[in-house]
C-alpha positions in Angstrom: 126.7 129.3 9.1 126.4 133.4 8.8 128.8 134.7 6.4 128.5 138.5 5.9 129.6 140.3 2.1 132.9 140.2 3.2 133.0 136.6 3.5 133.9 136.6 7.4 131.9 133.6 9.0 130.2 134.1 12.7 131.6 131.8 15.1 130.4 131.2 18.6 132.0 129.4 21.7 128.9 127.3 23.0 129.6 125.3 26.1 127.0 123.1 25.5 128.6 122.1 22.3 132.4 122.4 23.1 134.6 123.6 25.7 137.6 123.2 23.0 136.1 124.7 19.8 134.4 127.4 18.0 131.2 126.8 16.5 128.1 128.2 13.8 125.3 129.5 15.6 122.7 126.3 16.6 119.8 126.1 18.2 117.3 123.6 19.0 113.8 123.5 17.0 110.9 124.7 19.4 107.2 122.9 18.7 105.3 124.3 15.8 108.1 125.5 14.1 109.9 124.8 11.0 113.9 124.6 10.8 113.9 127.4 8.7 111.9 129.3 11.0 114.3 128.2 14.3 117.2 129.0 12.0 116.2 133.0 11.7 114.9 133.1 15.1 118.5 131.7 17.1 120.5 133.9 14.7 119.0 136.7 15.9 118.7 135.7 19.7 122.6 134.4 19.8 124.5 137.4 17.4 121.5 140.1 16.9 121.1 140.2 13.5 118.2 139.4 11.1 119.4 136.9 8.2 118.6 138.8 4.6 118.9 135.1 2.6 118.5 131.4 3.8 120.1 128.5 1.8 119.8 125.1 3.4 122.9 123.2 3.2 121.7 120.3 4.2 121.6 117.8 7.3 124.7 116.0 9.6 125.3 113.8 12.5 126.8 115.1 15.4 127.6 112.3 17.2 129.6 113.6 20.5 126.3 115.1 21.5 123.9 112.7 19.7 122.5 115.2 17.8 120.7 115.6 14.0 121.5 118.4 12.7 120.2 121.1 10.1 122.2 122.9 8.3 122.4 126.6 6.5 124.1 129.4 5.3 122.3 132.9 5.7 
């Protein structure tokens, strides 16, 4: 989840994810990289903008796509 000083929250229509619903910026872990690391890097690839501060959140099932997910808030 990106959430600016203003509190507003980026959200993203993905198809891959949902044709229905709004989303937080994801992205799939490439080899030899960390989640942290794939966390920065899809931020800036799917909304342009470097993260200043990383928390993780914690993890989550997403079970329409079969997915285990990472979570954080930058």
């Amino acid at each position: 989840m990106v959430v600016n000083d203003q509190d507003e929250i980026a959200l993203l229509t993905q198809k891959y994810m949902s044709d229905t619903y709004k989303g937080f910026v994801s992205g799939y872990i490439m080899p030899g990289e960390t989640a942290e690391e794939t966390a920065i890097r899809e931020v800036r690839e799917e909304i342009g903008i470097d993260i200043a501060k990383l928390e993780y959140a914690g993890t989550y099932w997403f079970a329409a796509k079969e997915l285990f997910m990472h979570g954080f808030i930058g």
